[in-house]
C-alpha positions in Angstrom: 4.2 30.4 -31.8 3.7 33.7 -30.0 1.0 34.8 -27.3 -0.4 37.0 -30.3 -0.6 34.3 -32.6 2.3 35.0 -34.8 4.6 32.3 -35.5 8.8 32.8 -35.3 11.2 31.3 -37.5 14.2 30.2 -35.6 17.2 27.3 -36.4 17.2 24.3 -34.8 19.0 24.4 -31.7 17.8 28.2 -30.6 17.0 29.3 -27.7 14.4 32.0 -25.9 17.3 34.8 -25.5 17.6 34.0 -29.7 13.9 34.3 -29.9 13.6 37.8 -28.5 16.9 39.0 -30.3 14.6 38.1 -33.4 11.4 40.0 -31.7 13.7 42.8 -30.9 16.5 44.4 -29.6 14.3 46.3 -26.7 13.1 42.4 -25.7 16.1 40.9 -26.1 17.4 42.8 -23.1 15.0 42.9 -20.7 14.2 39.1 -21.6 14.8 36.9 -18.0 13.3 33.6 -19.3 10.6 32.5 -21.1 7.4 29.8 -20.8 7.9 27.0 -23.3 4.8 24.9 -23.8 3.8 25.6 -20.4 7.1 25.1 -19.0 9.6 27.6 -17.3 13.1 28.0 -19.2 15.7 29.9 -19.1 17.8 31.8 -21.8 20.3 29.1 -22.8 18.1 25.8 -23.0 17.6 25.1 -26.5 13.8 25.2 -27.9 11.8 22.4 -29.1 10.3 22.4 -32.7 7.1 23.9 -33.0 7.5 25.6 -29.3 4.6 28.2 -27.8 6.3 30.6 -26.6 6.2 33.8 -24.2 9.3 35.5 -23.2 9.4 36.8 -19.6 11.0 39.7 -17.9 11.9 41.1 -14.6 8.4 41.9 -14.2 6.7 38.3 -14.4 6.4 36.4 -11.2 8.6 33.5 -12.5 11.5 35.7 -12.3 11.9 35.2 -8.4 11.9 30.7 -9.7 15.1 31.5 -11.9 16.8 34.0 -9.5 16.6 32.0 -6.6 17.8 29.1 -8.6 20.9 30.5 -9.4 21.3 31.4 -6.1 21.7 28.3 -4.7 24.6 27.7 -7.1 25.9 31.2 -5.8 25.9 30.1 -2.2 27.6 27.1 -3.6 30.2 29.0 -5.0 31.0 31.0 -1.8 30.8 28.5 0.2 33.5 26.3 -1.9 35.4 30.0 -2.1 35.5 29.9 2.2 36.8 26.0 2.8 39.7 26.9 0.1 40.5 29.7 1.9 40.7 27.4 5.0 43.1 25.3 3.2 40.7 22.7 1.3 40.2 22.3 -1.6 37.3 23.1 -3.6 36.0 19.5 -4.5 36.2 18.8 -0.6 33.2 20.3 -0.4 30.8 17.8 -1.9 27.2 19.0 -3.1 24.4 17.4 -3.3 21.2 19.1 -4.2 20.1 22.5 -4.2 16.6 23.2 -5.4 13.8 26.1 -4.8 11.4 26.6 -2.0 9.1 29.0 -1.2 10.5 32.3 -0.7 13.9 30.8 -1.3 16.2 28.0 -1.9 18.7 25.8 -0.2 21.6 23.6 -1.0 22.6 20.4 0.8 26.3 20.0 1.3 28.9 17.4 2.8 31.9 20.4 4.2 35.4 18.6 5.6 34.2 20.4 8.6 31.1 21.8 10.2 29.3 24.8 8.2 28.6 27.1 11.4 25.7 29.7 12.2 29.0 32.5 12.7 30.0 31.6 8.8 26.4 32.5 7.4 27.7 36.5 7.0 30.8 35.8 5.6 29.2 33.4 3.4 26.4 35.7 2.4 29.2 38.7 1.6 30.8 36.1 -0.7 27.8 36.0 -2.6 27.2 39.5 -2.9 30.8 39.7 -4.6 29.4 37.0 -7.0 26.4 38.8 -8.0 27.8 42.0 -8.2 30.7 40.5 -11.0 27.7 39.7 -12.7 29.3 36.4 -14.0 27.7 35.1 -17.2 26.1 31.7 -17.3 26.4 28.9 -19.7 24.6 26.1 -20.2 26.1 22.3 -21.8 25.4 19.2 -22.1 27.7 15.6 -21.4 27.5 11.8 -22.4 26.8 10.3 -19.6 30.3 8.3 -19.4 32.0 11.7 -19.3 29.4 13.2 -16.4 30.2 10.3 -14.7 34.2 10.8 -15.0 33.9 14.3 -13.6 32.4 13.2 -10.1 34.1 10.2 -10.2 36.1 9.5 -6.9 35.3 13.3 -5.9 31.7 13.6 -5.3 29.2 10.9 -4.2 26.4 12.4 -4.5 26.6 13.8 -8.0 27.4 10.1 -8.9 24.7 8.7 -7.3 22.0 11.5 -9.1 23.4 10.6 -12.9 23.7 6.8 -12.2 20.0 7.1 -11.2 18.6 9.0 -13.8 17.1 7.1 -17.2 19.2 6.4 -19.9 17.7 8.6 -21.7 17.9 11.9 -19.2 20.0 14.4 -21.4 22.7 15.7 -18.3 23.2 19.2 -18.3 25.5 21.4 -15.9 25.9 25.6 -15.7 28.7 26.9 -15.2 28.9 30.6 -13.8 32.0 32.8 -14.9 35.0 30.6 -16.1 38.3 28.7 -14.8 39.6 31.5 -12.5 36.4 32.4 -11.0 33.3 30.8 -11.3 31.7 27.4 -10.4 29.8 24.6 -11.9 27.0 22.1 -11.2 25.4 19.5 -12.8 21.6 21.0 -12.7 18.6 21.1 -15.1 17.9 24.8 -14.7 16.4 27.4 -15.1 18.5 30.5 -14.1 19.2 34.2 -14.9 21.5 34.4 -17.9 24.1 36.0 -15.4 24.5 36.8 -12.1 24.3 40.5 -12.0 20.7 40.1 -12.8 20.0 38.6 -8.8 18.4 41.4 -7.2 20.6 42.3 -3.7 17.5 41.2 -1.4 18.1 38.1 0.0 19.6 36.5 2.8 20.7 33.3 4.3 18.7 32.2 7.2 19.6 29.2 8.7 21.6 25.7 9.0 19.9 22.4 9.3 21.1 18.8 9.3 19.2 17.0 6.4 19.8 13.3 5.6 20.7 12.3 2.2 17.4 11.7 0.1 15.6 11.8 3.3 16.9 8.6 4.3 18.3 8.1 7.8 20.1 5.4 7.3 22.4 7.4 4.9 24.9 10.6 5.7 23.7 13.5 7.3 24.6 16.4 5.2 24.1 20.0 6.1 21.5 22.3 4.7 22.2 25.9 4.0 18.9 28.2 3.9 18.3 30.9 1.9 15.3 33.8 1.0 15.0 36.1 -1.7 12.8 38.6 -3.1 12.9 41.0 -6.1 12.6 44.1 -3.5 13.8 45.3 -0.1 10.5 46.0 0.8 9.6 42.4 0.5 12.4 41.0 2.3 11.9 43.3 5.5 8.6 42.1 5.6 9.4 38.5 5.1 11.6 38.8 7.9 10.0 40.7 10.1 7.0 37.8 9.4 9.8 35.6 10.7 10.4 37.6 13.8 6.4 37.7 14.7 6.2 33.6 14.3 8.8 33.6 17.0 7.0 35.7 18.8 3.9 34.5 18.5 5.0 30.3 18.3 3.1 28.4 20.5 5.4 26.1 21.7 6.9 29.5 23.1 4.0 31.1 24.4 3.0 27.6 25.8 6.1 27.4 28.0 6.4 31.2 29.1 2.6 31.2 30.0 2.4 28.1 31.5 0.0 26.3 29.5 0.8 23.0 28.5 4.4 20.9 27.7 5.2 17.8 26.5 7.5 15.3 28.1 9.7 12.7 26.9 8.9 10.2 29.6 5.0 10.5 28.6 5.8 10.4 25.2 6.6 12.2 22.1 3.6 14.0 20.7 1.8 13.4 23.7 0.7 17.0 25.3 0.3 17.3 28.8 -2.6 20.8 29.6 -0.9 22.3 32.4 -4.1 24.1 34.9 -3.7 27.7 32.8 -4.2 25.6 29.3 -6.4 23.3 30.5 -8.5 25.8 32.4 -9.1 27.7 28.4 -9.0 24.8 27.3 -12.4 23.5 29.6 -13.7 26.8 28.5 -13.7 26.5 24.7 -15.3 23.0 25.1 -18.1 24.5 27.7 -18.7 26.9 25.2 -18.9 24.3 22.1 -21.2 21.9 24.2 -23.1 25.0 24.9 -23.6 26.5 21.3 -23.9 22.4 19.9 -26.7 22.1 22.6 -28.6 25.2 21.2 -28.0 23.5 17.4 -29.8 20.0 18.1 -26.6 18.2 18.8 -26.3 14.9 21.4 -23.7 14.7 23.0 -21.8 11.0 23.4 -18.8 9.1 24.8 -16.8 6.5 23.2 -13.7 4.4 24.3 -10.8 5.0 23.1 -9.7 1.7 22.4 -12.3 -1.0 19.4 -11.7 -4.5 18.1 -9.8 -4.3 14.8 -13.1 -5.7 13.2 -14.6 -2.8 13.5 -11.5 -0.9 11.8 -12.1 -3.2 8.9 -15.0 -2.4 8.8 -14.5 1.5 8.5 -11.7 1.1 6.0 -9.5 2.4 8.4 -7.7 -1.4 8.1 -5.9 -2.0 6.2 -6.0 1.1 4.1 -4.8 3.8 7.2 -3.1 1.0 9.0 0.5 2.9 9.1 -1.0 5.9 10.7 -2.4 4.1 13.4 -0.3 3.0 16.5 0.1 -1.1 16.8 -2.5 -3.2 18.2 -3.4 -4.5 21.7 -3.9 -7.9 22.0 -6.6 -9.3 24.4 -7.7 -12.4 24.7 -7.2 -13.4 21.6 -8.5 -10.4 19.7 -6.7 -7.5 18.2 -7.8 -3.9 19.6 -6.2 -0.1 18.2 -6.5 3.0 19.7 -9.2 4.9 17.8 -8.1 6.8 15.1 -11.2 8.3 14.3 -14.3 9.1 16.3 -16.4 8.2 13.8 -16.7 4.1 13.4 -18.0 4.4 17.2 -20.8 7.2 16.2 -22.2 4.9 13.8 -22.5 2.3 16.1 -24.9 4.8 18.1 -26.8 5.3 15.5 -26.8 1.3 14.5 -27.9 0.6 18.3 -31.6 1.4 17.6 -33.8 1.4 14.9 -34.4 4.6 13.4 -37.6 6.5 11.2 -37.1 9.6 8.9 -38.4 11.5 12.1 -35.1 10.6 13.8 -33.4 12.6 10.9 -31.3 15.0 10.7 -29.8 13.0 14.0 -26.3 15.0 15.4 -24.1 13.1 17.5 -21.1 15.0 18.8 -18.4 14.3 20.9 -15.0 15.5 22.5 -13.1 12.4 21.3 -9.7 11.6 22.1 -7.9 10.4 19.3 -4.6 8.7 18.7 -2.4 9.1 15.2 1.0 7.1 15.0 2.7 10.3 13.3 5.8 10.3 12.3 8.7 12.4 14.9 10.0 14.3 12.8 6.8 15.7 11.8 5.4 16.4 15.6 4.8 19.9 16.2 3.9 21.5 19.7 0.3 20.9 19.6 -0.5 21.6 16.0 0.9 18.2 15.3 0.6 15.2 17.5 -0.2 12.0 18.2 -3.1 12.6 20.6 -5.2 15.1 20.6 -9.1 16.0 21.3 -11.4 16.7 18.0 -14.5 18.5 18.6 -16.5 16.1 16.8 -20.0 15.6 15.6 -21.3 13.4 13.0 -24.7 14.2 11.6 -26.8 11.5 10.1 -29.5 12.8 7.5 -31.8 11.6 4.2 -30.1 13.4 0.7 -33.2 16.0 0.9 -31.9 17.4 4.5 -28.1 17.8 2.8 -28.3 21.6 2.0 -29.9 22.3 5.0 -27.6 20.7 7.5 -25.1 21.8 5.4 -26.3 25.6 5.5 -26.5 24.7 9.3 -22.6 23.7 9.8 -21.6 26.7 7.8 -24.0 28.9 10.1 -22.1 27.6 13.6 -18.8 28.0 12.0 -19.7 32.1 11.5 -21.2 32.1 15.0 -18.3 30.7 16.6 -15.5 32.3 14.7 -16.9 35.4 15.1 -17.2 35.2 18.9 -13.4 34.3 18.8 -12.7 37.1 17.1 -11.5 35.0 13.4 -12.7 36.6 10.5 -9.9 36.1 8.0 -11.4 32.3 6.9 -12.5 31.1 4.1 -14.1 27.6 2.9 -12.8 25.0 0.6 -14.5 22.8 -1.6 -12.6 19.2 -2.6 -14.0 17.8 -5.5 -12.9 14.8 -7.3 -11.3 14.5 -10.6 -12.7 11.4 -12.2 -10.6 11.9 -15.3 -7.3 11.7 -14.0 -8.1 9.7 -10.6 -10.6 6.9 -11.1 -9.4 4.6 -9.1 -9.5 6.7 -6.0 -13.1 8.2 -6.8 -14.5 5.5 -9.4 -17.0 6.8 -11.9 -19.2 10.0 -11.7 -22.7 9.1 -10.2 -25.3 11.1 -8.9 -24.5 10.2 -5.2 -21.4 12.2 -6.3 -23.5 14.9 -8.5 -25.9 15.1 -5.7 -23.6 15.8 -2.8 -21.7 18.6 -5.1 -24.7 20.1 -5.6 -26.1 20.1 -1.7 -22.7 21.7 -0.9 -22.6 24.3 -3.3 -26.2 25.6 -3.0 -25.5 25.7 1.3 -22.3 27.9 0.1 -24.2 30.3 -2.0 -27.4 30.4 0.1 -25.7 31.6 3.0 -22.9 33.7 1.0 -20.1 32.4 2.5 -16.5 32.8 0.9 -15.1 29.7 -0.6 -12.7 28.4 -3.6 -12.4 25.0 -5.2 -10.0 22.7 -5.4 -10.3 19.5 -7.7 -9.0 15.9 -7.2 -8.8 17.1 -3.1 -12.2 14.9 -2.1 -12.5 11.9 -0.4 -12.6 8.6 -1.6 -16.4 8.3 0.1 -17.3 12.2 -0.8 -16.3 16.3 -1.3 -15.3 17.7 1.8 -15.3 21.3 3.0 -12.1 22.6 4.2 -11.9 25.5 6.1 -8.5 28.1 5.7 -7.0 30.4 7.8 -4.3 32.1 7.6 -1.3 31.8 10.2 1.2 34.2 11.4 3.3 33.7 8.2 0.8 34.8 6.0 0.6 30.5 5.0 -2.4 29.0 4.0 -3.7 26.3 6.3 -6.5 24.3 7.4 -8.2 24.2 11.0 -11.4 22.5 10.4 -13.1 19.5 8.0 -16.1 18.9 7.3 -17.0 15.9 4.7 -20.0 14.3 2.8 -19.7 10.8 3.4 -22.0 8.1 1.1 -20.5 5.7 1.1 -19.2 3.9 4.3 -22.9 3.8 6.1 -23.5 1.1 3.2 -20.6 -0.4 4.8 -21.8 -0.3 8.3 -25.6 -1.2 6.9 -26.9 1.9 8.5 -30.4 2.7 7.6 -34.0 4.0 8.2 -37.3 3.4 7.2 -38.6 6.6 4.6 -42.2 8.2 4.7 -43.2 5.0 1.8 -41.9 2.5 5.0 -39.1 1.6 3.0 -35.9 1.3 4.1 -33.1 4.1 3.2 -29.5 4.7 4.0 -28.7 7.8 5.8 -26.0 10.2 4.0 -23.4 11.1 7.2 -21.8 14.3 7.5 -18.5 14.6 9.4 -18.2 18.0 11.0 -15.6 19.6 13.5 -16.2 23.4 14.1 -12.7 23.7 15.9 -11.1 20.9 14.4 -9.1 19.4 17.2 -9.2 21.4 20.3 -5.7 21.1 20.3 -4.7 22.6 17.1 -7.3 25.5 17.2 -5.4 26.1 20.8 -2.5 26.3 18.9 -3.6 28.9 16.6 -5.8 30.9 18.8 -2.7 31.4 21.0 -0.5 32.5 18.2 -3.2 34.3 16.9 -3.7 36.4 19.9 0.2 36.0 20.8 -1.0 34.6 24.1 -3.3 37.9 24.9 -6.3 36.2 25.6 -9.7 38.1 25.9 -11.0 38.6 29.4 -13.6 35.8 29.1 -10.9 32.7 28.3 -7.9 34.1 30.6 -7.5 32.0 33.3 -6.5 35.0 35.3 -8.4 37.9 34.7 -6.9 40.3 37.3 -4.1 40.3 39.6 -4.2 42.4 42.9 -1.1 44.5 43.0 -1.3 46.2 47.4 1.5 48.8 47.0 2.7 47.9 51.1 2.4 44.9 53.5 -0.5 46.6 55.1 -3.1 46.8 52.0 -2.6 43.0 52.1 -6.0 42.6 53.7 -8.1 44.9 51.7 -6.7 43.4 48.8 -7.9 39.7 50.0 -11.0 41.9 50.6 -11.6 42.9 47.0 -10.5 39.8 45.6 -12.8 37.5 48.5 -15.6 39.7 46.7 -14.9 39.1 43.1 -14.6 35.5 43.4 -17.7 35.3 44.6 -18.7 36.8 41.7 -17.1 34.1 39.6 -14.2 35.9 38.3 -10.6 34.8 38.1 -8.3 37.0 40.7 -5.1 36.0 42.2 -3.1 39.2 44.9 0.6 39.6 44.2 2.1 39.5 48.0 5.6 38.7 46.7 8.0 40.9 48.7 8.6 43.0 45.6 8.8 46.4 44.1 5.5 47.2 42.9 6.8 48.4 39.5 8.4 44.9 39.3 5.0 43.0 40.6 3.3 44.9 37.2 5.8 44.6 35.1 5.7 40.6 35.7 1.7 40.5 35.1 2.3 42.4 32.0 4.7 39.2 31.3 2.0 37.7 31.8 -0.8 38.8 29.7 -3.0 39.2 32.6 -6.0 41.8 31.5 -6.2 44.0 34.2 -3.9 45.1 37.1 -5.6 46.4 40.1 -3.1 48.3 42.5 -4.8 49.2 46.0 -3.0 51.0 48.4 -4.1 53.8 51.2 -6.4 55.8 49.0 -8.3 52.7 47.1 -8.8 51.0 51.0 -10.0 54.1 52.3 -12.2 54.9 49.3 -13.5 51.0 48.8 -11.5 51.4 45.2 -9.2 50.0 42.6 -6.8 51.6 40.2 -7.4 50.2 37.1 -4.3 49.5 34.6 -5.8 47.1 31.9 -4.1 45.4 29.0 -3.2 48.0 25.7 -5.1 50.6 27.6 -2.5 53.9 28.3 -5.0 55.6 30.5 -5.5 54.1 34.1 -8.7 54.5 35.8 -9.9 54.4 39.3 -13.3 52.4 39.9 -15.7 51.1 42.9 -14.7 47.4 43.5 -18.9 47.1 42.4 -18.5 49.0 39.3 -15.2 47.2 38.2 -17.5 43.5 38.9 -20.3 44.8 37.1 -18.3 46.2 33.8 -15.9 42.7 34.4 -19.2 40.1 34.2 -20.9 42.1 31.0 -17.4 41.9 29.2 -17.3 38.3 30.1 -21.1 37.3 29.1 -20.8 39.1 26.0 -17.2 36.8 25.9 -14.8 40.0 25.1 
């Protein structure tokens, strides 16, 4: 059947290219692909019986899915075409998978000698060739006996795929061009009916060792990466994207600014703030424990280490047990690093009896937490395995919900907006009790209520949000919120969950206006996330050019000769007792070269004093992105310096 409704006779075994030869000729040609009951295809694979059909062209976005596809089976090709010119044969080079990724594809390969970075261009120019012969594609199918017989004592891999694959699994291989040039794989599709139909705009990207089916105990094969796009335009941005994350990658900036590293001897996902990080660093919290001191919050300390009971307890044991480094024993009794902050908040609030007037009660916290993540997935400080969340837990009756709720979202403007983030949005996890019951049970109006609460706090204070279904908690929705990063890539900085069922489990509870007692509904809530993390961003956000309130050194004092030295003390003597961050440049240097290493630097302003500035009681002001340089009383400059800070710009 049609998109329109019509229905198209066709003879068993057709496929979509036969389907739009029968819709027509115009069709037929620009045809690409086509979406069969839901599912992608490609020309060649036969349709099923009774099929709903739509054919696709160059212009539908699942045209970059099949190009970049075939691809990978291009780059195969070329790189089989190099090693036979370097005297191996083609079947030396064993493949083993070589699937789609976002903006691109790769292929995993086992070479009789080392793939280099120096053989990507020469690869890449292969490929061209390939696309631009614009070899046809076919499509068959083998018994599995004969499948096996064609990698058998040559390829591995291959083997291994079709000996693991159901009975049932029909194998089916493409083969590009023929005998004297063209190439072959055992693959389920889809691809462009031919080469020539690859736009020109891609290019290879990298080489990464990748062990085989993820498993380290088996061989390390190499990884060839790849991007593609249907236009130039897209490329050059893509890769210009790529060029900005390097730029802007906080590991990078971390190191070149001197802000925090991480050392093998400490540990592997273990940061160490060196005094520039950890001096923003004490200034992001002093400015959450200020604005979470104007919202009601109390703050609290926890230790970092609990008795495995009350793990159990949580649910964190046995359920979360792998992500949580290996107990302590003491006396006796098992203890963990804390995981969460959370287990230890509701002990607080279980410490003393509590009336609905305690309620909405907000405990926060800077917790240190401690996550047994795996190496391979530690990243700078956007993943590790200890880190600082800016924490708070708030415990309320089901009527205060929306409010507190309204409240959250309220601080999360304020503070974003003061940090200069305004490209975020919120999202909603729900459950899906159809197709998940056994992680979120059956639909109740704890669940029904909670939903509610959240969406009415989303539309009464306008905030931009999506949803996303099946994505809650076990124990409630959660409110997600999304940035963007440098890439352009979706990600999420900050949580905040509804969470009704583990107080039950902890026995939390009040006593209600009847005198009756009621358990509290708890909402998690972390404005920055982890301290950590929304470092990381901030500082690839702002490529390391932090605003004059969080950089740890505002100014630097550039004296032209030796004997400006003391005016400049005297300028900066005077500042710092106005609280503000200056540090004189007395290196025996140029002072073009003095500048040109606070630029390096990111430092905000630049004050060079020499005869005329002591004379006058001046600076010469050369601040950050500003072409024009000014000259300003050392007053003035402290004056305009401590407004810019208090209103944190």
């Amino acid at each position: 059947m049609l998109p329109d409704g019509r229905n198209l006779e066709l003879k068993p075994g057709a496929t979509a290219a036969d389907a739009a030869q029968a819709i027509g000729p115009g069709l037929a040609k620009a045809a690409i692909g086509a979406i069969v009951n839901g599912e992608l295809y490609d020309l060649l694979k036969p349709l099923p019986p009774h099929a709903e059909l739509r054919i696709l062209t160059e212009k539908d976005p699942e045209y970059a899915q099949l190009f970049r596809h075939t691809l990978a089976h291009v780059m195969a090709q070329a790189v089989r075409e190099l090693y036979t010119e370097r005297g191996y044969r083609p079947e030396e080079v064993k493949l083993a998978i070589g699937p789609v990724i976002e903006n691109g594809f790769y292929y995993d390969m086992d070479a009789p000698e080392p793939i280099r970075e120096e053989d990507l261009p020469i690869i890449e120019e292969k490929m061209r060739r390939i696309v631009a012969a614009n070899l046809p594609l076919k499509r068959f199918v083998l018994p599995r006996e004969e499948a096996l017989k064609r990698y058998a004592g040559i390829d591995p891999y291959k083997t291994e795929l079709i000996q693991d694959l159901p009975e049932s699994e029909e194998l089916s291989f493409y083969a590009q061009g023929d005998d004297t040039y063209g190439f072959t794989d055992l693959c389920r599709g889809p691809h462009v009916p031919s080469t020539g139909r690859i736009p020109p705009h891609f290019k290879l990207t990298g080489i990464a060792g990748a062990y085989w089916r993820g498993d380290s105990s088996r061989p390390m094969l190499q990884r060839i990466y790849g991007v593609a796009f249907r236009t130039k335009e897209e490329l050059e941005h893509y890769l210009w994207q790529q060029e900005e994350a390097k730029r802007r990658d906080h590991r990078r900036l971390g190191q070149a600014l001197e802000l925090f590293t991480i050392s093998e001897e400490v540990g592997k996902g273990l940061p160490l703030w060196l005094p520039r990080g950890a001096f923003i660093r004490r200034q992001m919290e002093d400015y959450m424990y200020q604005k979470e001191q104007e919202h009601g919050y109390h703050y609290v300390y926890t230790p970092h280490i609990a008795n495995a009971r009350l793990y159990y307890t949580s649910g964190h044991l046995p359920y979360y047990k792998d992500d949580m480094y290996a107990p302590i024993e003491i006396e006796g009794e098992e203890y963990y690093l804390k995981p969460m902050n959370c287990p230890h908040h509701h002990m607080i609030y279980k410490a003393r009896p509590k009336s609905y007037r305690d309620l909405p009660l907000r405990l926060a916290e800077f917790g240190t937490v401690y996550r047994f993540e795996l190496s391979g997935t530690l990243s700078g400080l956007t993943r590790a395995r200890g880190f600082t969340q800016n924490d708070a837990h708030i415990y309320c009756s089901r009527a205060q919900v929306t409010e507190e709720f309204i409240r959250v979202i309220q601080l999360f403007d304020e503070v974003y907006k003061d940090f200069g983030i305004s490209d975020y949005w919120f999202r909603l996890s729900l459950p899906d009790f159809e197709n998940n019951p056994e992680k979120f049970g059956e639909e109740n109006d704890n669940w029904r209520d909670s939903i509610k609460a959240i969406r009415a706090a989303l539309e009464e204070t306008g905030a931009k949000y999506v949803e996303g279904i099946g994505e809650a908690t076990f124990y409630g929705p959660k409110l997600d919120v999304q940035i963007r990063s440098v890439l352009g890539k979706e990600e999420t900085i900050a949580t905040n969950q509804l969470d009704f069922i583990v107080p039950e489990r902890f026995g939390l509870e009040f006593t209600n206006e009847k005198g009756e007692k009621e358990t509290p509904v708890v909402i998690h809530r972390a404005i920055m996330g982890s301290f950590d993390r929304f470092f990381a961003f901030y500082l690839e956000h702002t490529a390391g050019d932090f605003p004059l309130w969080l950089s740890p050194i505002q100014a630097v004092i550039v004296p032209i000769a030796d004997r400006h030295l003391e005016y400049a003390q005297k300028v900066a003597a005077e500042m710092r007792k106005n609280r503000l961050r200056v540090e004189i440049d007395d290196r025996s240097e140029r002072m073009n070269a003095k500048i040109r290493d606070a630029e390096l630097q990111k430092i905000p302003l630049i004050l060079v004093v020499g005869d005329k500035e002591a004379e006058a009681g001046t600076v010469n002001v050369r601040e950050r992105h500003v072409k024009e340089q000014r000259t300003l009383a050392v007053a003035a400059l402290i004056e305009e310096m401590k407004a810019r800070v208090e209103a944190r710009k």
